[in-house]
Biotite code that builds the C-alpha atoms (Angstrom):
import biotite.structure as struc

atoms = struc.array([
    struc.Atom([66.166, 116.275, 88.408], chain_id="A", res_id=1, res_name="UNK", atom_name="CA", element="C"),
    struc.Atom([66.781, 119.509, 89.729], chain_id="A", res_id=2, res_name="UNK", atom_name="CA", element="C"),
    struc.Atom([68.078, 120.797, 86.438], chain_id="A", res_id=3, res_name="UNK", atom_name="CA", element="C"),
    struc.Atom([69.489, 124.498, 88.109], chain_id="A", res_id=4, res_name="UNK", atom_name="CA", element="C"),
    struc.Atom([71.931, 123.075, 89.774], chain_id="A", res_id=5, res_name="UNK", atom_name="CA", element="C"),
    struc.Atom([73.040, 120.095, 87.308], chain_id="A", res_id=6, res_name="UNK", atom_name="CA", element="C"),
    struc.Atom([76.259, 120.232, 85.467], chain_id="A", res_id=7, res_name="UNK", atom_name="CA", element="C"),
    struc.Atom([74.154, 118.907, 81.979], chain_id="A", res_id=8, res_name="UNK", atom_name="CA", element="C"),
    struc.Atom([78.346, 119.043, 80.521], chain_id="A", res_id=9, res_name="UNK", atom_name="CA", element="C"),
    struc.Atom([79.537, 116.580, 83.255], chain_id="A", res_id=10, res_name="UNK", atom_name="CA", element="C"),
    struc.Atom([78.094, 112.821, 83.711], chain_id="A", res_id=11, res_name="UNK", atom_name="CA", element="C"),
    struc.Atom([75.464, 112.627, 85.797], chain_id="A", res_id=12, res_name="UNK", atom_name="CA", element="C"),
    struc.Atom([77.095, 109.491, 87.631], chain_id="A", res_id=13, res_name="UNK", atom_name="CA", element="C"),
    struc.Atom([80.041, 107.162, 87.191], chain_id="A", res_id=14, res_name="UNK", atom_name="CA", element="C"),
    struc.Atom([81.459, 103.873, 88.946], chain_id="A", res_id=15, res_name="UNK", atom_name="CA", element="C"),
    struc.Atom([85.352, 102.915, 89.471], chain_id="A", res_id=16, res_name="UNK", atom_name="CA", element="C"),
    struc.Atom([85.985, 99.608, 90.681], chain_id="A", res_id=17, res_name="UNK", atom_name="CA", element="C"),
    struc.Atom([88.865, 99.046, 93.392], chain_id="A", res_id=18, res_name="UNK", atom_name="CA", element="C"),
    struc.Atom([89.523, 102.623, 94.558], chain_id="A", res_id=19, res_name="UNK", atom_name="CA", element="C"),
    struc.Atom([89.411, 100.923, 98.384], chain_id="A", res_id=20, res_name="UNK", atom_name="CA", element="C"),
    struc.Atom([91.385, 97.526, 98.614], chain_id="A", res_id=21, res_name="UNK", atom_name="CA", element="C"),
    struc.Atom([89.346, 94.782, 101.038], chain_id="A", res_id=22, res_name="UNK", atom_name="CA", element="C"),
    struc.Atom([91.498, 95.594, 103.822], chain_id="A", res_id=23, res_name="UNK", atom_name="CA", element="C"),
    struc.Atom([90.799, 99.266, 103.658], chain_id="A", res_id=24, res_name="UNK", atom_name="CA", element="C"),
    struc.Atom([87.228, 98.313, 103.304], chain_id="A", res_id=25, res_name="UNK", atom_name="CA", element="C"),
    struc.Atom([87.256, 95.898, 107.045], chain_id="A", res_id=26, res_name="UNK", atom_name="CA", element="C"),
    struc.Atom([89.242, 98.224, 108.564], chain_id="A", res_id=27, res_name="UNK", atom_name="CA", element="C"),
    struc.Atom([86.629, 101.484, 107.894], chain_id="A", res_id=28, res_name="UNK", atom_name="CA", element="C"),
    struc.Atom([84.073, 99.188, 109.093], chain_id="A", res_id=29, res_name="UNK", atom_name="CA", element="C"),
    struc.Atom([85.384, 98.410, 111.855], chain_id="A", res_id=30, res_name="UNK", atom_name="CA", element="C"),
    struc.Atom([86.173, 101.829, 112.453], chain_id="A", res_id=31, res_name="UNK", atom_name="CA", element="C"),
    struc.Atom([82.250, 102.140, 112.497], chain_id="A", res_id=32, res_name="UNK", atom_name="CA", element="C"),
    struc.Atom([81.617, 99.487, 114.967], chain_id="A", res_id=33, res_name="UNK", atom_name="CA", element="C"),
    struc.Atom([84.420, 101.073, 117.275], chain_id="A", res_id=34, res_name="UNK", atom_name="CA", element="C"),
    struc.Atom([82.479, 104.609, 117.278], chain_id="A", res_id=35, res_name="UNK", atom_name="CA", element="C"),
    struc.Atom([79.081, 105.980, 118.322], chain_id="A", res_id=36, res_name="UNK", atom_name="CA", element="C"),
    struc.Atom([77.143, 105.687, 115.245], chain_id="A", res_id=37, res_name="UNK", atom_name="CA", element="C"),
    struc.Atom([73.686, 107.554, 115.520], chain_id="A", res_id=38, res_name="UNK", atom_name="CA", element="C"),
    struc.Atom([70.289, 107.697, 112.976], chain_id="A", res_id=39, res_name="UNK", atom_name="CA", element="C"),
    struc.Atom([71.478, 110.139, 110.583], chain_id="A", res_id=40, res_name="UNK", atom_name="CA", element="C"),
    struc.Atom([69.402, 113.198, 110.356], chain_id="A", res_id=41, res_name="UNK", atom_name="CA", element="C"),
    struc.Atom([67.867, 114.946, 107.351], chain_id="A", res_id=42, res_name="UNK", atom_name="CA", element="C"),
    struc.Atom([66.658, 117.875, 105.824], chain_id="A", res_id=43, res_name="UNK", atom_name="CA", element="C"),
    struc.Atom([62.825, 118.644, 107.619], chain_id="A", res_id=44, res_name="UNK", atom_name="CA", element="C"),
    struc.Atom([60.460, 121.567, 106.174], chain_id="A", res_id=45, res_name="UNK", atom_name="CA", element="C"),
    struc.Atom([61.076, 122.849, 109.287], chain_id="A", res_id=46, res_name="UNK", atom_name="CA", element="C"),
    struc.Atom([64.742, 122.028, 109.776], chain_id="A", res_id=47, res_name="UNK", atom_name="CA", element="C"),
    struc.Atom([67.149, 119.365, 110.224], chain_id="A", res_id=48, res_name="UNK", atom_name="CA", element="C"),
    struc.Atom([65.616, 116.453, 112.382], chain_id="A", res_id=49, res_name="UNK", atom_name="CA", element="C"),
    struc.Atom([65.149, 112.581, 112.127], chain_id="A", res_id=50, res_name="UNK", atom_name="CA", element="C"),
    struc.Atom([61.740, 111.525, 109.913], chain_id="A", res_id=51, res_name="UNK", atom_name="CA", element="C"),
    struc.Atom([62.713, 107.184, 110.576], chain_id="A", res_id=52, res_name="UNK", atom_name="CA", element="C"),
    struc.Atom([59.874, 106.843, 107.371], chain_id="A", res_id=53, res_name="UNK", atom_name="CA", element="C"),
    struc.Atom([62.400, 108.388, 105.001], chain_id="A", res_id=54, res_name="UNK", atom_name="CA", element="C"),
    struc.Atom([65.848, 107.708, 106.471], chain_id="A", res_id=55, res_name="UNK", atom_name="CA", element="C"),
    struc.Atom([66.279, 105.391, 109.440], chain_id="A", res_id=56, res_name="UNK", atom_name="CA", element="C"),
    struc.Atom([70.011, 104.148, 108.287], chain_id="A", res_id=57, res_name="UNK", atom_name="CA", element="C"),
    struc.Atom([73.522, 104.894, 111.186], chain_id="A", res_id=58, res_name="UNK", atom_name="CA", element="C"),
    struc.Atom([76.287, 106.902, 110.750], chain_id="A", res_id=59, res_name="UNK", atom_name="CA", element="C"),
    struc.Atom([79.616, 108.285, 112.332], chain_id="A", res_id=60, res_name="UNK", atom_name="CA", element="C"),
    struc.Atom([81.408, 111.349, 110.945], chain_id="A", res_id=61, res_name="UNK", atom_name="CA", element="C"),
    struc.Atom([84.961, 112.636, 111.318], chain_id="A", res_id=62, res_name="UNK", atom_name="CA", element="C"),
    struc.Atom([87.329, 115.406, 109.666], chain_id="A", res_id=63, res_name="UNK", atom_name="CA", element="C"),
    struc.Atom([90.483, 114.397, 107.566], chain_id="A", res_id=64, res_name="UNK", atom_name="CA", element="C"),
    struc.Atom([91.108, 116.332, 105.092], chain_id="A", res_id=65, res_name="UNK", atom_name="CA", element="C"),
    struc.Atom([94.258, 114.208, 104.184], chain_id="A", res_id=66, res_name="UNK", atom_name="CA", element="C"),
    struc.Atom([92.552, 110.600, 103.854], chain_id="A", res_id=67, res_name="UNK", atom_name="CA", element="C"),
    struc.Atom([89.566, 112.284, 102.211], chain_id="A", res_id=68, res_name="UNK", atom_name="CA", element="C"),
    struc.Atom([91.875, 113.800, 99.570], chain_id="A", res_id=69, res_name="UNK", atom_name="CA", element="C"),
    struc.Atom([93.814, 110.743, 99.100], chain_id="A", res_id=70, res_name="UNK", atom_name="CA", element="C"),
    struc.Atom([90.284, 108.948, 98.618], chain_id="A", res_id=71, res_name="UNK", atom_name="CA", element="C"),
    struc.Atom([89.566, 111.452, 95.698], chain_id="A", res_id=72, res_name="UNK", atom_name="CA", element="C"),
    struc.Atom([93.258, 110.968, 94.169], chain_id="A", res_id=73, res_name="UNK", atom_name="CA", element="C"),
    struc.Atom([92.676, 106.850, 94.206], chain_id="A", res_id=74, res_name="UNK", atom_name="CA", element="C"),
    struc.Atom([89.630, 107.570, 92.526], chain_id="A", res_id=75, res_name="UNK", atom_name="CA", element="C"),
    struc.Atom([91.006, 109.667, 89.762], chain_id="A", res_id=76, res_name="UNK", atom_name="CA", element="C"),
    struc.Atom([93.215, 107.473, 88.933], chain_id="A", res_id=77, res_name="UNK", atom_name="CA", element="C"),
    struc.Atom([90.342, 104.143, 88.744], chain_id="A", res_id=78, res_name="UNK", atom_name="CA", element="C"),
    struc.Atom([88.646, 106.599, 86.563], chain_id="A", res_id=79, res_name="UNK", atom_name="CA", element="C"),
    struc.Atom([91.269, 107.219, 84.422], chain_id="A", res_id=80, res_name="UNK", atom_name="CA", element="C"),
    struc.Atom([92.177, 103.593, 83.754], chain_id="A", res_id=81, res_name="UNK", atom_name="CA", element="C"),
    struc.Atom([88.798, 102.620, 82.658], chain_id="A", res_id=82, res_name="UNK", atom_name="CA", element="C"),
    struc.Atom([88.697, 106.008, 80.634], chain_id="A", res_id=83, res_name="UNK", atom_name="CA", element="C"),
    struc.Atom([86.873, 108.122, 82.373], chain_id="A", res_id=84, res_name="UNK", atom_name="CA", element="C"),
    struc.Atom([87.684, 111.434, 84.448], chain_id="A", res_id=85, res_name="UNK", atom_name="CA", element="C"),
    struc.Atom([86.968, 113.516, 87.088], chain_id="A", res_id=86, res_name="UNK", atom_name="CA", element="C"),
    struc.Atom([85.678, 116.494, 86.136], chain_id="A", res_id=87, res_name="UNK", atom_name="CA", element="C"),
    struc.Atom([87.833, 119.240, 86.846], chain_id="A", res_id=88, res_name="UNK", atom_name="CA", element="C"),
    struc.Atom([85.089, 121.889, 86.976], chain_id="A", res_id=89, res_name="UNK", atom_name="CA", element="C"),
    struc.Atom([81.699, 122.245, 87.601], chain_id="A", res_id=90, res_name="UNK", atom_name="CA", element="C"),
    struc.Atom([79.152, 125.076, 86.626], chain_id="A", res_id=91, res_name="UNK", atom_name="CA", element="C"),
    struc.Atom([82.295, 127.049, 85.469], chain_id="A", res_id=92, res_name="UNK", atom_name="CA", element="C"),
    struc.Atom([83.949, 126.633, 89.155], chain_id="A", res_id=93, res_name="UNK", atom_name="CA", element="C"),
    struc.Atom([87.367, 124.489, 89.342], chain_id="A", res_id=94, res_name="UNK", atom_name="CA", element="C"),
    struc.Atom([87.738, 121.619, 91.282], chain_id="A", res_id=95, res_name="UNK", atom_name="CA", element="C"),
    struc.Atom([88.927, 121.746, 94.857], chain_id="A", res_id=96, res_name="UNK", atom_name="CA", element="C"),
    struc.Atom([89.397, 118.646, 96.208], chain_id="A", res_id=97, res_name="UNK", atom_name="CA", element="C"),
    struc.Atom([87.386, 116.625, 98.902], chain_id="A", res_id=98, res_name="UNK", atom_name="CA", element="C"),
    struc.Atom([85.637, 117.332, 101.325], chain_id="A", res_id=99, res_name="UNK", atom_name="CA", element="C"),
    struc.Atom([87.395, 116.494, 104.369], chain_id="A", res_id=100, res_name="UNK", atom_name="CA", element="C"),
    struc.Atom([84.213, 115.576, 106.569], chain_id="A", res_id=101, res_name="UNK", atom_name="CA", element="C"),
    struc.Atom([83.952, 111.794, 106.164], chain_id="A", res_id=102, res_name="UNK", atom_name="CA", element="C"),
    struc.Atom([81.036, 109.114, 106.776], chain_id="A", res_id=103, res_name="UNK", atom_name="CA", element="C"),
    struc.Atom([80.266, 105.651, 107.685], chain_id="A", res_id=104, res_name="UNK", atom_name="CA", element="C"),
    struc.Atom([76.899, 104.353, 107.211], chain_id="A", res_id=105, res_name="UNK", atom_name="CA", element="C"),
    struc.Atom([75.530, 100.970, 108.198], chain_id="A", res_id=106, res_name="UNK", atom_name="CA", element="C"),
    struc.Atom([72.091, 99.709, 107.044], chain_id="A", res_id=107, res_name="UNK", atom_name="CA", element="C"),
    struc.Atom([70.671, 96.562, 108.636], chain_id="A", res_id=108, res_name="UNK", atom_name="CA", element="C"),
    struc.Atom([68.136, 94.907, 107.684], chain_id="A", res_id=109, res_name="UNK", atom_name="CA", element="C"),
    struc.Atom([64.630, 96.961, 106.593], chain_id="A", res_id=110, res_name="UNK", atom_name="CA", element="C"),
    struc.Atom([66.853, 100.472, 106.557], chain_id="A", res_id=111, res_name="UNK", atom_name="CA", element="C"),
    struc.Atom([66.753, 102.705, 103.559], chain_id="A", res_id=112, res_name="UNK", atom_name="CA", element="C"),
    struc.Atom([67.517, 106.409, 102.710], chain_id="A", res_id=113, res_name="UNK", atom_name="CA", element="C"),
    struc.Atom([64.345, 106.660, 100.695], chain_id="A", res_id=114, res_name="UNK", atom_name="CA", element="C"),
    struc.Atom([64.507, 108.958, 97.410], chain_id="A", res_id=115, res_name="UNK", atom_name="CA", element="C"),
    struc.Atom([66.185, 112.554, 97.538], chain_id="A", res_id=116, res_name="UNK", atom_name="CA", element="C"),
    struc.Atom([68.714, 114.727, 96.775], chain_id="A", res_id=117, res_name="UNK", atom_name="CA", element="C"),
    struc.Atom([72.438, 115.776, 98.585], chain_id="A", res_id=118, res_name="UNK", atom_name="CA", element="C"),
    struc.Atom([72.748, 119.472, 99.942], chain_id="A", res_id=119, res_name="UNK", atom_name="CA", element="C"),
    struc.Atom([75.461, 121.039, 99.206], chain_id="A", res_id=120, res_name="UNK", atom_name="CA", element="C"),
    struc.Atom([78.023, 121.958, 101.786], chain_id="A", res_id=121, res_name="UNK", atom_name="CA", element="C"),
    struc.Atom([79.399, 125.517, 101.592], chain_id="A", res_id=122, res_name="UNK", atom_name="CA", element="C"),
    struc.Atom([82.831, 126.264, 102.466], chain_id="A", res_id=123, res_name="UNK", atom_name="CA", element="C"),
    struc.Atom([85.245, 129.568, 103.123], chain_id="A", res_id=124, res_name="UNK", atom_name="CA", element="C"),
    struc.Atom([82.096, 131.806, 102.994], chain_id="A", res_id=125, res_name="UNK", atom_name="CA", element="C"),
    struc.Atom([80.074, 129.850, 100.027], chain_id="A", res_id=126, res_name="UNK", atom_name="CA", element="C"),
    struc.Atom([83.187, 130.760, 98.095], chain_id="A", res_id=127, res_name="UNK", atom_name="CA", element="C"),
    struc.Atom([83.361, 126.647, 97.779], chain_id="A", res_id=128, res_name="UNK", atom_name="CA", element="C"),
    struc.Atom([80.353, 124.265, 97.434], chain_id="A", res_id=129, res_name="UNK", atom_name="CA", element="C"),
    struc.Atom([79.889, 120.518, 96.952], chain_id="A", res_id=130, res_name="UNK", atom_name="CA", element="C"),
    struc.Atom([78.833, 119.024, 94.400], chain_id="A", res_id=131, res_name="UNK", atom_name="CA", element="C"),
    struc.Atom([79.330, 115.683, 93.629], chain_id="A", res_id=132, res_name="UNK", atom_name="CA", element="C"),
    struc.Atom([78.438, 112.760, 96.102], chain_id="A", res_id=133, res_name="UNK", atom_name="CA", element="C"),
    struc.Atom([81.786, 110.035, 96.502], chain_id="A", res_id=134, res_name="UNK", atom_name="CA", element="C"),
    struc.Atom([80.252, 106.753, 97.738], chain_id="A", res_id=135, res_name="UNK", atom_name="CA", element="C"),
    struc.Atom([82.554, 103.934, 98.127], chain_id="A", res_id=136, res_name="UNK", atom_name="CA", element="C"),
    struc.Atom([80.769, 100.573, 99.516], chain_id="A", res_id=137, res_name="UNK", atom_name="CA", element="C"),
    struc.Atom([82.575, 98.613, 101.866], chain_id="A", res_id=138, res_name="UNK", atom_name="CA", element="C"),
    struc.Atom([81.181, 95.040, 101.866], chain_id="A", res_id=139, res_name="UNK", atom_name="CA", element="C"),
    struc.Atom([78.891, 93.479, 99.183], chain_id="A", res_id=140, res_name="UNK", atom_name="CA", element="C"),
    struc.Atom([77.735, 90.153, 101.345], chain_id="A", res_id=141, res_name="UNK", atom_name="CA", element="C"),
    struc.Atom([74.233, 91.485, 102.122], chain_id="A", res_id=142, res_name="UNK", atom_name="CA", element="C"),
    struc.Atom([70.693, 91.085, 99.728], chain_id="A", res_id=143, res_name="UNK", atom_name="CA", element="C"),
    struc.Atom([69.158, 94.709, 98.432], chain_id="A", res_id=144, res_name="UNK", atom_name="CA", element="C"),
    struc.Atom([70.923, 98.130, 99.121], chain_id="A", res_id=145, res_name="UNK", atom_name="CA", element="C"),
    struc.Atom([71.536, 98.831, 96.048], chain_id="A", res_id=146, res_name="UNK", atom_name="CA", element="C"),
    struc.Atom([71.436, 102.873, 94.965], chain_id="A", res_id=147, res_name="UNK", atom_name="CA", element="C"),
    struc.Atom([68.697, 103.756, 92.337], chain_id="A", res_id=148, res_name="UNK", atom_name="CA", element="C"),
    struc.Atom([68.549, 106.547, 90.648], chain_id="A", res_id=149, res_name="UNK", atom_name="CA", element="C"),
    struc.Atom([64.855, 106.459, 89.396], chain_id="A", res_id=150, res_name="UNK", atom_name="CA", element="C"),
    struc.Atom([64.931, 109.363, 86.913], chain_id="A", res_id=151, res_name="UNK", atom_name="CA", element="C"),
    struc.Atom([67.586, 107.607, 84.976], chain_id="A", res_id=152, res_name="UNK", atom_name="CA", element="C"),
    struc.Atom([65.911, 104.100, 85.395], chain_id="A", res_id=153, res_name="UNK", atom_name="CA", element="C"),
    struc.Atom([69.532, 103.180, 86.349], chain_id="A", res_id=154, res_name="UNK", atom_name="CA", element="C"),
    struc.Atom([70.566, 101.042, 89.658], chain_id="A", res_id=155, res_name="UNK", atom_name="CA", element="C"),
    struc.Atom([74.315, 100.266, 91.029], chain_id="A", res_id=156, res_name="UNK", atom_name="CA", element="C"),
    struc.Atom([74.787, 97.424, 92.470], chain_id="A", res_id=157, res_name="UNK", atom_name="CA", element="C"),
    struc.Atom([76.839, 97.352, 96.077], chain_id="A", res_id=158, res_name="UNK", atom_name="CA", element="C"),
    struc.Atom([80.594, 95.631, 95.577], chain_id="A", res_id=159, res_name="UNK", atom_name="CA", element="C"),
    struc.Atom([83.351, 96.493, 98.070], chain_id="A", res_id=160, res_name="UNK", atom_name="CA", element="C"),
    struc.Atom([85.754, 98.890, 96.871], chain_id="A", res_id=161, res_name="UNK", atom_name="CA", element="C"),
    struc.Atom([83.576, 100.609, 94.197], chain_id="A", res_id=162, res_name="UNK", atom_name="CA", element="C"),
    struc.Atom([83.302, 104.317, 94.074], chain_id="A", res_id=163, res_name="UNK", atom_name="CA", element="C"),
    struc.Atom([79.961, 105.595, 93.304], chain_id="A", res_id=164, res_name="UNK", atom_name="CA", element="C"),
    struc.Atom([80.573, 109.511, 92.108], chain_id="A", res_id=165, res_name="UNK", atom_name="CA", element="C"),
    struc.Atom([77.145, 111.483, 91.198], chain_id="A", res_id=166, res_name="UNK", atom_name="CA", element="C"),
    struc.Atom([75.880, 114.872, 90.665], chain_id="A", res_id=167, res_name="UNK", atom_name="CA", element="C"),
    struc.Atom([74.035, 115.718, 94.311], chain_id="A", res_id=168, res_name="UNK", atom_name="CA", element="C"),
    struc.Atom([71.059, 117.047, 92.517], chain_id="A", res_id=169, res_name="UNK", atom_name="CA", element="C"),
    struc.Atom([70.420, 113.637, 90.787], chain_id="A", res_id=170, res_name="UNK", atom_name="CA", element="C"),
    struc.Atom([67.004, 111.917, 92.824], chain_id="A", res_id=171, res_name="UNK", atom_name="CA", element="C"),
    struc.Atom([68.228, 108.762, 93.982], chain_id="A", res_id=172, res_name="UNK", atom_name="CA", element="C"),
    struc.Atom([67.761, 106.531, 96.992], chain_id="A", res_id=173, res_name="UNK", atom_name="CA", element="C"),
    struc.Atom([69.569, 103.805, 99.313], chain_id="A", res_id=174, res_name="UNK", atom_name="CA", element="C"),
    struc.Atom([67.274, 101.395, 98.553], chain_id="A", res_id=175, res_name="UNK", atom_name="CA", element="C"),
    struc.Atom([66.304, 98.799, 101.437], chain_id="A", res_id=176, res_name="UNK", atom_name="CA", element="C"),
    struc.Atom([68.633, 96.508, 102.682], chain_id="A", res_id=177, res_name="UNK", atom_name="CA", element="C"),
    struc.Atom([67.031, 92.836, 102.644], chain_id="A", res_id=178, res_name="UNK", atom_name="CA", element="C"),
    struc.Atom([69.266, 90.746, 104.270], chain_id="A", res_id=179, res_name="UNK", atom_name="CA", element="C"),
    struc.Atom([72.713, 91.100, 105.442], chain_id="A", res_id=180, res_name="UNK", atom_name="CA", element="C"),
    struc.Atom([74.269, 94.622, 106.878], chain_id="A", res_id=181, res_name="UNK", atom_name="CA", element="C"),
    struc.Atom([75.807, 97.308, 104.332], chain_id="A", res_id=182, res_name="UNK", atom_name="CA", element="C"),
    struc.Atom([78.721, 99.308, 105.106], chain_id="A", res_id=183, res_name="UNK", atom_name="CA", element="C"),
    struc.Atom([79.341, 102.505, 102.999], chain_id="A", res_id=184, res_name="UNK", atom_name="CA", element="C"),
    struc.Atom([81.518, 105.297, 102.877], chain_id="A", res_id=185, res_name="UNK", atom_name="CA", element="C"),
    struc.Atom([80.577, 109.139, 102.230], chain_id="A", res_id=186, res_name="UNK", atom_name="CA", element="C"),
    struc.Atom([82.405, 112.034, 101.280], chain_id="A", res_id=187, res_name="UNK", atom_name="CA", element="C"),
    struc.Atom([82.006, 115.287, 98.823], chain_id="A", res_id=188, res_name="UNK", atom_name="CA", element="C"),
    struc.Atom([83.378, 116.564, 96.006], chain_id="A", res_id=189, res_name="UNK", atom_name="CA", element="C"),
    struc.Atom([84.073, 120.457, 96.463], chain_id="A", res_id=190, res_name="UNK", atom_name="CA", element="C"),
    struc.Atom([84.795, 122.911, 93.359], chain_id="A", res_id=191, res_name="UNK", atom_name="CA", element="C"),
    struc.Atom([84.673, 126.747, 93.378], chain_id="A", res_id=192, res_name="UNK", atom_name="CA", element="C"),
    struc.Atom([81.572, 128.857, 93.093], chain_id="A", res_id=193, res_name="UNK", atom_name="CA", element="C"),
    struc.Atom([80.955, 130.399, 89.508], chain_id="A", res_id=194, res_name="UNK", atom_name="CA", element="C"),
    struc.Atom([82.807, 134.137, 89.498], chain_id="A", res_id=195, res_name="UNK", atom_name="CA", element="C"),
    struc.Atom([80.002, 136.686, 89.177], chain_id="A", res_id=196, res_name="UNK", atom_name="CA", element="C"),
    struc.Atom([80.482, 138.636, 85.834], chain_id="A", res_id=197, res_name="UNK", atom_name="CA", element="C"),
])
């Protein structure tokens, strides 16, 4: 874990079931299969590029701040009615809302996003930062894919409509799809940076 940039007062990951209903779910994948989905780059030593050994899943990406911040709302209120919350702050800053760039992935067969952790995206100067990862699978009818977080020893299993919210600094991987093609969706979680004293 990168520990200096955990929240150790906030869970390090939750699940909410039914925060997309299956119709939502079809139509954002075929939203994907409309677009012009590309390997999704990652962070190189040398800069942002495509290493296929590490990450070799598709993606599209769009802006809407509006559907991403009714995606965070739906999923406040799943985590409410199974007793949980979303956290409100983070490292002392308050909660935002979502980040309004949203993503598609699709992993076929063999594809992974092998074991790392989210960047944050800064905002209005690095006056706002992500930092929680929403996840929200689309389909379930596919072998593997599940997320692992291996410092945890914990796995989620894939079922469509289920939110996946975790701290970005948590190690964790898409691990490899077996059979089948997974659909999930991708946004942030943005809160204010800490005031300096």
């Amino acid at each position: 874990m990168y520990a200096g940039h955990l929240d150790l007062g906030t869970p390090m990951w939750s699940t909410a079931d039914d925060v997309l209903t299956p119709a939502a779910c079809q139509g954002y994948i075929e939203r994907f299969e409309a677009g012009q989905p590309h390997v999704a780059p990652i962070i190189l030593a040398d800069g942002v590029g495509v290493d296929e050994a590490v990450r070799n899943n598709e993606r599209i990406m769009w802006d809407d701040e509006a559907e991403a911040n009714a995606l965070l709302e739906t999923l406040r209120t799943r985590l409410e009615a199974s007793g949980q919350a979303l956290p409100t702050a983070f490292r002392g800053g308050a909660l935002v809302g979502a980040n309004p760039r949203l993503r598609i992935y699709r992993y076929r067969p063999g594809q992974r996003h092998g074991t790392h952790w989210d960047s944050e995206v800064e905002l209005e100067g690095g006056a706002v930062l992500s930092r929680l990862t929403l996840v929200v699978y689309l389909n379930d009818d596919f072998a593997g894919g599940h997320t692992h977080f291996p410092e945890l020893d914990v796995s989620v299993s894939p079922k469509r409509g289920r939110a996946l919210l975790f701290q970005h600094r948590l190690l964790h991987e898409a691990c490899r799809v077996e059979h089948g093609i997974k659909y999930a969706l991708r946004t942030d979680v943005l809160y204010r940076a800490k005031a300096s004293r």
